[in-house]
C-alpha positions as CSV (number, residue, x, y, z in Angstrom):
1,X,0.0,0.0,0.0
2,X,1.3,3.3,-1.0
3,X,0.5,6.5,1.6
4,X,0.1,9.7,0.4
5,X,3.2,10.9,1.5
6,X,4.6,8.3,-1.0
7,X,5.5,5.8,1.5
8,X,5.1,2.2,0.9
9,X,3.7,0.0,3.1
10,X,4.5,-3.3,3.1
11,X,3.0,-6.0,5.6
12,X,6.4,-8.0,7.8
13,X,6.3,-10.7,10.2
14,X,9.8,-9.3,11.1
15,X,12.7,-6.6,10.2
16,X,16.3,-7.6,10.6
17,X,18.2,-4.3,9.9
18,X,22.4,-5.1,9.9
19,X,24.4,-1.9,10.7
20,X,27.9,-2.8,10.9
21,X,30.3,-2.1,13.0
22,X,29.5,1.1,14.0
23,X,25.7,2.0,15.7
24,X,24.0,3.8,13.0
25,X,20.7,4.1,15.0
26,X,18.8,6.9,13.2
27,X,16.3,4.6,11.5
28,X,15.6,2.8,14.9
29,X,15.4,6.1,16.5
30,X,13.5,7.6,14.7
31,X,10.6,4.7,15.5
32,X,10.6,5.3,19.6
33,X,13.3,3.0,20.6
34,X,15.8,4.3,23.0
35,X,19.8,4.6,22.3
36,X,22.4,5.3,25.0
37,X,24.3,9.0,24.6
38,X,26.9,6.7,22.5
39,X,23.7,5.8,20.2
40,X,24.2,2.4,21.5
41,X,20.2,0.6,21.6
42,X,19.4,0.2,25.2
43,X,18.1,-3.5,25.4
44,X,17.8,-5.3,29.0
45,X,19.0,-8.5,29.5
46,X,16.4,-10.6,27.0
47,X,17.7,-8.1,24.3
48,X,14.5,-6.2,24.7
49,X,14.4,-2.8,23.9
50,X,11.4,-0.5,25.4
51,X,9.4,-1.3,23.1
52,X,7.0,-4.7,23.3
53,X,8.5,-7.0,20.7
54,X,11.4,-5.5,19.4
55,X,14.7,-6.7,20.5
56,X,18.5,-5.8,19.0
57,X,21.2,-7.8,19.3
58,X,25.1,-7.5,18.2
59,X,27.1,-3.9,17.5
60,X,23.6,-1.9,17.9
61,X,23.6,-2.5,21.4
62,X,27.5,-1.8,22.2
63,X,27.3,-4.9,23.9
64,X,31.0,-7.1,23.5
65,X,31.3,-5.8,19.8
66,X,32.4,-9.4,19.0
67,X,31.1,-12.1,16.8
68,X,30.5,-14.5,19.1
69,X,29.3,-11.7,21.7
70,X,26.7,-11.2,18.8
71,X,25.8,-14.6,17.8
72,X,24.5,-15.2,21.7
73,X,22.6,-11.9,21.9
74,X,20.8,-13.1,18.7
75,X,20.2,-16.0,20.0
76,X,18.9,-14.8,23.2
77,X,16.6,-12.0,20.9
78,X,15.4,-14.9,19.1
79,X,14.3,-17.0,22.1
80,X,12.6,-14.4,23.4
81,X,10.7,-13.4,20.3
């Protein structure tokens, strides 16, 4: 569905957004979620950030920066979801 505005709409069980190395949090931002004053995602322990049913995992959330570091967060995220 297109809005308007020009915006399409398109109808997701889920959004996996990859970022790299670096936190570029804007988009997530911009949608309510909360970043740290490093622009880190603030997630608790389950990965969840403050909003129901969205959780980040890996370099987003400044958490070990580290593959494997990652790989358990997801993990975690995806238990959860």
């Amino acid at each position: 569905m297109v809005s308007q505005a020009g915006v399409e709409e398109i109808p997701v069980n889920g959004v996996f957004i990859i970022l790299g190395s670096a936190p570029a949090t804007n988009i997530v931002r911009k949608a309510g979620i909360l970043v740290d004053e490093r622009g880190c995602i603030r997630v608790d322990r389950t990965q969840s950030t403050n909003i129901e049913g969205v959780f980040a995992a890996g370099d987003c959330t400044c958490g070990g920066m580290q593959v494997a570091t990652a790989v358990g967060e997801g993990a975690m995220a995806a238990l959860q979801a």
